[in-house]
GUTORTOR-153364 format. One line per field, with one value per residue (C-alpha): x, y negated, z; residue number from 1. Coordinates in steps of 0.1 Angstrom, whole numbers. Layout:
REM residues N
east = [X ...]
north = [Y ...]
up = [Z ...]
n = [NUM ...]
***
This chain:
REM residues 295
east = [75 107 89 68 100 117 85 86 122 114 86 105 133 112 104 136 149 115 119 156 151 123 150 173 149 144 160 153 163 159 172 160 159 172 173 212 213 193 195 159 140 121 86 70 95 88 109 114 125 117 91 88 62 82 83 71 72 89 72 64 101 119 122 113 117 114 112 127 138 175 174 170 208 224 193 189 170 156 138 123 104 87 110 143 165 162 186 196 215 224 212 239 235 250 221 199 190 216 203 211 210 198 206 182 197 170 160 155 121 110 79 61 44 14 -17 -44 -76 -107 -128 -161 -151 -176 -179 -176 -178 -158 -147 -168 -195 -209 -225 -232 -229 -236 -203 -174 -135 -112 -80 -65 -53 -29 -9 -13 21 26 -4 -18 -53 -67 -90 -85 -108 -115 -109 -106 -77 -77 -65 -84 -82 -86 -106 -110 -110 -141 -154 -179 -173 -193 -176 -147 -131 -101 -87 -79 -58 -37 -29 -10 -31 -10 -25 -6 -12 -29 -23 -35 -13 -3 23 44 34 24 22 52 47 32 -4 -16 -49 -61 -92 -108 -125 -161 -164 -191 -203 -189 -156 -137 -101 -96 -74 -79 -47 -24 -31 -32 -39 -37 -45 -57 -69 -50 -52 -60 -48 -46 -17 -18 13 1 -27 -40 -59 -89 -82 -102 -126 -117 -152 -150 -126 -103 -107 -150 -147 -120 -114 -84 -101 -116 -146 -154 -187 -179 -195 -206 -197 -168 -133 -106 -90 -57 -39 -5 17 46 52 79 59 36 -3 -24 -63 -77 -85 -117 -133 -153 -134 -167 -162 -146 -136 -158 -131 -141 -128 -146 -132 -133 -121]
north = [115 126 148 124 100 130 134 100 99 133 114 85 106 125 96 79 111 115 79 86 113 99 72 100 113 85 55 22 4 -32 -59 -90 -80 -112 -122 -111 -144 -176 -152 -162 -136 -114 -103 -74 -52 -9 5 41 78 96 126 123 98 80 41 3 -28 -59 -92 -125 -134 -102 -89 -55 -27 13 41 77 110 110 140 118 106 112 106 77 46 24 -7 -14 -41 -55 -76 -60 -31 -4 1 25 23 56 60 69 72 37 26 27 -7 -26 -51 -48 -76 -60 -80 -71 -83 -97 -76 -85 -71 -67 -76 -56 -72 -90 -76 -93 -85 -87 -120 -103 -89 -64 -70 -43 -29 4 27 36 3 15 -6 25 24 60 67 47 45 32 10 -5 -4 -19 8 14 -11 3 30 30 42 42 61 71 45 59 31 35 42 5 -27 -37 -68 -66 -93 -88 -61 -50 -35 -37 -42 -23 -28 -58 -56 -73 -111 -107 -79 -85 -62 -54 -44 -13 -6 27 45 74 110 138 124 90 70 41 8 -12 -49 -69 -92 -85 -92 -103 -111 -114 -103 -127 -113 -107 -113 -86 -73 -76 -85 -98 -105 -123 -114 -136 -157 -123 -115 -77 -54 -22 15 46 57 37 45 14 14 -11 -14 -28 -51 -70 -66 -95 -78 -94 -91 -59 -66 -60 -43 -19 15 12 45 40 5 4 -33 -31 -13 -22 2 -5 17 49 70 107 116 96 98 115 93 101 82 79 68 46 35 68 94 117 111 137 138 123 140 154 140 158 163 147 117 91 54 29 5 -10 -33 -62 -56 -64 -49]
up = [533 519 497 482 476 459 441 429 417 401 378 370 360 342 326 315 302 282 269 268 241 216 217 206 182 158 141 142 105 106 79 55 17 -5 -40 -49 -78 -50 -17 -10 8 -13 6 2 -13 -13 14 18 16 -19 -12 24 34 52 44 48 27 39 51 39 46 33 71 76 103 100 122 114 123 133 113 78 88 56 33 9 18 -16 -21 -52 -63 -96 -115 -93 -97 -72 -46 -25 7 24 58 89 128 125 109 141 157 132 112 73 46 12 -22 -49 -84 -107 -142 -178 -186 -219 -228 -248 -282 -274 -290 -312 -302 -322 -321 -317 -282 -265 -224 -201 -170 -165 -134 -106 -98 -66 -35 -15 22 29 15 24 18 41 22 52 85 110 105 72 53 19 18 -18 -27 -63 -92 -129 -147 -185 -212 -248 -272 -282 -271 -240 -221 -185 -170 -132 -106 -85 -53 -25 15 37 68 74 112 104 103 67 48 18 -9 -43 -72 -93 -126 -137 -171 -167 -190 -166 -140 -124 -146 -150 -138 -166 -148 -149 -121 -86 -83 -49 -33 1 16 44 79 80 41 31 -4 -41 -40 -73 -84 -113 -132 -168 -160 -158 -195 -190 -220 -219 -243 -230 -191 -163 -126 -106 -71 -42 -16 13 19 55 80 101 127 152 189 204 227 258 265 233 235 206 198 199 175 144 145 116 90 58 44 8 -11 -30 -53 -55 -90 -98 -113 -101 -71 -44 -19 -12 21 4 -30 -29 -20 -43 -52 -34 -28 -1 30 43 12 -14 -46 -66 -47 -56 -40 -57 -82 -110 -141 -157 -195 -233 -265]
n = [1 2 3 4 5 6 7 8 9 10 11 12 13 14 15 16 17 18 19 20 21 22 23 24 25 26 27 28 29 30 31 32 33 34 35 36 37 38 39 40 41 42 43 44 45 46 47 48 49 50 51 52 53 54 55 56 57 58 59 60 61 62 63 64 65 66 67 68 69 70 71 72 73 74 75 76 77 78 79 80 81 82 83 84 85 86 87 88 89 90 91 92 93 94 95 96 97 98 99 100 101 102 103 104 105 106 107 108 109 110 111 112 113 114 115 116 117 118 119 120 121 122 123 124 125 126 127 128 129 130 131 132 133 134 135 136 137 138 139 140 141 142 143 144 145 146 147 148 149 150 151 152 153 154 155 156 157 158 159 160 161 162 163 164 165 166 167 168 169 170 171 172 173 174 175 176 177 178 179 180 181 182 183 184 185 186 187 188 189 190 191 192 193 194 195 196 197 198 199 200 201 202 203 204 205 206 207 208 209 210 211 212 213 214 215 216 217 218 219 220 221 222 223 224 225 226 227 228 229 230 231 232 233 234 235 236 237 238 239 240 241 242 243 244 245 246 247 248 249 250 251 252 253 254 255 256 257 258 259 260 261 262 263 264 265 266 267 268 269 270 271 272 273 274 275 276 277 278 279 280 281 282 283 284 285 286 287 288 289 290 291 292 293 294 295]
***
């Protein structure tokens, strides 16, 4: 008997000192991200560390809360947002558990010189249409805040008016799922961001099939190849059932239809991280976006 006690306590110490030292291992960054001129929250704000896939985006009331390695004490935290400067705030082993305020000062953007198109305006539809369900791309998960997937859609040379955004649900698991829509221009590699206000649009549970945003009241014209991306900013997940193995039934995901000879498309963990390919996927295949456009 006073084996299986010391037993016991052996496990449970085990235990704490195992739980003890993941503590160790990682910091917890909380904080609330405000408007620096009203000090209104500001939701969904990029949150991370440059290059290392580390990162989150803040919630529909500016909170937000990170986990990292205790050994990125010392490395820089931003926050960047359409419409804001960037920030950075350096992190310490201070840092962990205690919660930060972040004031986000407002910028002057400059438009750009709106241009005339043509009256006699040709309707198109460019990217890659696809309503496929024997290949499929996942965009969202619970776990997923701030992951950005996307494809190079070829336009031309011109003025081009973009009119809505397109693609087809195969499989919908989740309560709802909202997301950003990035369109970046596109020269051999992913550029600048060329919208000038955060575009959102939520996706509703067990909605199935073409999918639209429209995007007519945005005014968005644009020259030359863009990259189109979604990110995913919050994730309203169904209850599991409690007869179905999580790991057998993925009831947080969203599958939209690709296509087998598409353009080039990548993925990305946070807003700070690089574009790379997508993994275990064929490098002729390509997630299935598409635009609505005229010029």
């Amino acid at each position: 008997m006073k084996y299986l006690y010391a037993t016991m306590a052996g496990v449970i110490l085990s235990l704490l000192c195992s739980n003890f030292l993941i503590a160790q291992d990682t910091l917890r960054l909380v904080g609330s991200v405000y408007d620096s001129a009203t000090h209104q929250p500001v939701q969904y704000v990029n949150i991370g560390i440059a290059g290392q896939g580390i990162g989150t985006v803040s919630n529909d009331i500016g909170k937000f809360v990170l986990r990292i390695p205790s050994e990125k004490s010392g490395d820089s935290l931003t926050f960047s947002y359409i419409g804001y400067q960037s920030k950075k705030i350096k992190i310490t082993s201070h840092s962990d558990g205690k919660p930060i305020a972040v004031l986000l000062k407002p910028k002057v953007v400059q438009l750009k010189q709106i241009e005339v198109l043509s009256k006699k305006l040709k309707v198109k539809t460019k990217g890659n249409e696809s309503r496929m369900s024997a290949i499929v791309f996942t965009i969202s998960h619970a776990f997923s805040l701030g992951v950005e997937s996307g494809c190079v859609i070829k336009l031309p040379n011109k003025p081009v008016y973009i009119k809505d955004f397109n693609f087809h649900i195969v499989t919908n698991n989740t309560d709802s799922v909202k997301f950003r829509l990035n369109v970046y221009s596109y020269d051999g590699k992913v550029g600048e961001n060329l919208l000038h206000q955060n575009i959102y649009f939520t996706v509703p549970g067990k909605v199935l099939g073409d999918f639209k945003v429209d995007l007519n009241k945005y005014h968005i014209v644009v020259r030359g190849d863009v990259f189109v991306a979604v990110e995913v900013v919050d994730v309203y997940t169904r209850a599991a059932s409690p007869d179905i193995k999580s790991d057998e039934y993925k009831y947080d995901r969203l599958y939209i239809s690709g296509t087998v000879f598409g353009s080039k498309c990548l993925r990305r963990k946070t807003n700070f991280d690089k574009w790379v390919k997508f993994e275990g996927i064929p490098g002729t295949f390509s997630i299935g976006f598409w635009l609505t456009v005229t010029y």
